[in-house]
Structures are given as C-alpha cells and as structure tokens.
N, C-alpha and C positions, 0 to 999 in steps of 0.2 A: 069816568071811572070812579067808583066809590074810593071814599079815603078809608084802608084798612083798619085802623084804628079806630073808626066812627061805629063799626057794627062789633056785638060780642063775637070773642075770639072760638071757638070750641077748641079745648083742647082735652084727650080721650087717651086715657091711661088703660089697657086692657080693657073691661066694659065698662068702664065709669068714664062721662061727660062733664068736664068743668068748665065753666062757661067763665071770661075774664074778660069785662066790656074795656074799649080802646082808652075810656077815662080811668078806669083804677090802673092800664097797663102805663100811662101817661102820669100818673101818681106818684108808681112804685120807681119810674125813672128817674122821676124830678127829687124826690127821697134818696133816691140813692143818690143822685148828682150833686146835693146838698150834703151829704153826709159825709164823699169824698173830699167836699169844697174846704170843710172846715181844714181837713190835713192839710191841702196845697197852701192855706194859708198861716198852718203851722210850720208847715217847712220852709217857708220864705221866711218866716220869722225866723227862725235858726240859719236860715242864707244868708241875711241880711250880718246879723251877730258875725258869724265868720267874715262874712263878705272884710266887714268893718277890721277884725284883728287881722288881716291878711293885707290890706291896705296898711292897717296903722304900721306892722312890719317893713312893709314895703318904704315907706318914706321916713322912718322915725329910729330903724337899727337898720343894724349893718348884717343882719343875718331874718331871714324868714323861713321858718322853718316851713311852712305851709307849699307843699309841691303840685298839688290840684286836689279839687274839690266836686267829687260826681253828687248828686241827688235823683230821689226817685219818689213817686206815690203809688203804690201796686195799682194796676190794670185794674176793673171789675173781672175780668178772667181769672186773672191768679188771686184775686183775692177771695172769689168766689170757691176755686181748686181749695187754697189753705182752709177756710171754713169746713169744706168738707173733709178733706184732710185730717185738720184737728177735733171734729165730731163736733162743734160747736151749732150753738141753735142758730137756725138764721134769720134774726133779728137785731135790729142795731144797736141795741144796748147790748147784749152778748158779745156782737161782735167788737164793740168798741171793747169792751173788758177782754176778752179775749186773744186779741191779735193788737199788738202793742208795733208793730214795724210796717204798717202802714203805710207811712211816711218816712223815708229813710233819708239819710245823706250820709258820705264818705270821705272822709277826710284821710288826704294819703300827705305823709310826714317825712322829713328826710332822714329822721332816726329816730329811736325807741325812745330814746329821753324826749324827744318833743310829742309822744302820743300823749305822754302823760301831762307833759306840759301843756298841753292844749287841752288835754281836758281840764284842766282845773281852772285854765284863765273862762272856757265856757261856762261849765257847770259853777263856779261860782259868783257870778250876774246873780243881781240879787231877784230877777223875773223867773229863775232857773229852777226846776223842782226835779231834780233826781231822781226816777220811779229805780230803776236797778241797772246793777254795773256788771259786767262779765271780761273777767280778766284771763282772756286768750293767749296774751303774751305770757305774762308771768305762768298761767296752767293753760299750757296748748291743744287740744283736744286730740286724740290718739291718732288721727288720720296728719297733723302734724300743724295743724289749721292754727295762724295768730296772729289777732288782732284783737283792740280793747272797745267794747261794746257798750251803750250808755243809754239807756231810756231815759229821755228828759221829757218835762213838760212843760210847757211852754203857752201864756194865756193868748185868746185871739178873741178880739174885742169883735162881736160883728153886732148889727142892729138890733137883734135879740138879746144880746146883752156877751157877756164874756164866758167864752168856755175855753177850758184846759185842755189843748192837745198831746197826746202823746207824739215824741217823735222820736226814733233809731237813730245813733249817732256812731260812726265808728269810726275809729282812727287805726289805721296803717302805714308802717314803713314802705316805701318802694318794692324792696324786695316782697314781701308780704303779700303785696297788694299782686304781681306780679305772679308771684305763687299760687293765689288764689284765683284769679282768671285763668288760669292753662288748669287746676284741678275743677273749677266749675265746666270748662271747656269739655273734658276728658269723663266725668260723670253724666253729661248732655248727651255726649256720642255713647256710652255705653249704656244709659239708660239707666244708670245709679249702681248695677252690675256691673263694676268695675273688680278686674282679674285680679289676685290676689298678688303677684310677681309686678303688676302697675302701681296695685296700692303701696308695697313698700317700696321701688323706685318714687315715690310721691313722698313718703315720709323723709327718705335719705334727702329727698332735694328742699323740702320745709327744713329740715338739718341744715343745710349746706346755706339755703337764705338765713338761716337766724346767726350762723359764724360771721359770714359777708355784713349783716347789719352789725355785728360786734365788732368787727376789724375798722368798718369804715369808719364808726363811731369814735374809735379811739383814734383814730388818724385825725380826724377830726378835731379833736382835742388838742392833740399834738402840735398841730398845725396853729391852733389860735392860742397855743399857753394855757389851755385854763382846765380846771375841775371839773368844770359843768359845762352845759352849754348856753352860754350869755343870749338875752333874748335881743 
C-alpha cells in the first residue's frame, strides 16, 4: 500500500484544486512541532523556578504558602480555535505576538497575600521579564472572576541560539481556584449561554469565596501573632 503522504494530497474548496505534496504536509508538522517545542521548554523553565521555591519552603520555613501547581501548553486544536477566534494571521511570527498564553501554569495559594507574595519572589529573578500583569483580585471582572495574571518571559537557550518565551502565570487562592472550575464547568455545559438567574447565583458565590478567603486569612494571622504572613 502506498504511504499517503508520499503522493500529492488534492484537496478541492468548491471548484478550485490545491494540490499539497506529503513533503510540504511533513514540513508544516515538523514547524509547527518546533514552534510548540520552544513553549514546553519555557514552561519547564518556570516549573523548575516554582518547583525550587516550593521546595525551598518546604524544608527551610515553617509555613509554604504553595497549595499546587497545574501547568499546560494549548493543544494545536485550541490553539488553532484562538487564532481564529482572535482573527489573527496564521503565521508564526503573528501568532507568537499575538497569543501570549500559550504556555500557561497555575499556581493555586493558601491566601491572597501569598498570590502576591509569589509573584514578586518569581518575577523578580533577575532571568525574569514581565510582558503584563492583570490584577483580577484587586478589580475582579464582572462575572466575579479572581485571580492575578502575569506574562513573564523567560530565555530558552536551544542550539540555535537563545529565544525569549512568553509564558501565562497565574496565582489563586483555593477558594478562587475552586470558583473558577465549577464556572468554567457550568459555561462548557451551556455553551457560554449561561441563564441570567445562574450568572448572578455565580457572582453571589465569587462574593461569598472572596469573604471565606478574608476570614481565613485573618484567622490565620491570629493564630501565628503576626502582621503579615511570615514566609
């Protein structure tokens, strides 16, 4: 049996015939597979960074604010969706200026004061470049959504020499984080047509997480004596 790839592809858009031989289809894979490649080795970079202060916590104070740590690199599907989504060209230098979340990770915290405090022990590594911050906590987005959002970049030395990855960093409290998986949950099943009567039920309970993270916080305090929370 012939290898598909080995003969040109036809493929026929109403009456137009474009013909795509199995070596450019083999091309545009291995481009795209490189292109993905640089993030996953941006975001290990940033894995590694947490990895290390969640460790140094762990054995070095008496308190770790760090509660878990998810990461991701979007799919070629949904990264392919956003592109078109955002009307952007589809080419890799567009894309890479364009869509900045790529590469994400999530860092979920035990209180509000450590979102911040974690980001600034990150973001200020001196390998660390800041692209833009989005402060969710402090201004929550209407639907009641909060969490603090950080484009960093981050160098990734490969044999071609060094390039600057962008990567999504976000920090959440428990509550937060919790919040936000039952509303991403609840917008899947309605198809983003979510009932008016669910959307404020959803806003009262973002309410209700951000008191919960304000009581625990100060108990918190309470409990250890102090001002702030000691790292």
């Amino acid at each position: 049996m012939p290898d598909p790839l080995a003969a040109p592809v036809p493929i026929s858009p109403e009456d137009e015939e474009i013909t795509v031989s199995g070596a450019a289809l083999r091309a545009m894979r291995d481009e795209f597979q490189r292109f993905l490649m640089e993030y996953r080795f941006g975001l290990a970079e940033v894995e590694t960074k947490i990895s290390i202060l969640r460790e140094e916590f762990q054995e070095m104070h008496a308190y770790n604010p760090i509660e878990h740590v998810s990461s991701r690199v979007k799919s070629p599907d949904s990264l392919v969706e956003k592109v078109r989504r955002k009307g952007i060209d589809a080419d890799f230098a567009s894309v890479r200026d364009g869509i900045t979340d790529i590469a994400g990770i999530r860092i979920t915290c035990s209180f509000v004061a450590d979102a911040y405090r974690l980001f600034d022990l990150l973001t200020q590594q001196d390998d660390i470049t800041v692209r833009e911050v989005k402060d969710y906590i402090a201004h929550p987005k209407p639907n009641g959504y909060k969490s603090l959002h950080a484009i960093v970049e981050v160098p990734v030395f490969l044999s071609t020499g060094r390039v600057a990855v962008p990567v999504e960093v976000q920090f959440r409290t428990i509550a937060m984080d919790f919040w936000a998986s039952l509303e991403h949950k609840i917008y899947y099943k309605y198809d983003r047509q979510v009932p008016d009567e669910l959307l404020a039920d959803l806003k009262s309970a973002a309410d209700t997480a951000a008191e919960l993270d304000a009581r625990m916080e100060r108990l918190h305090r309470e409990i250890r004596g102090v001002g702030v929370l000691p790292l």
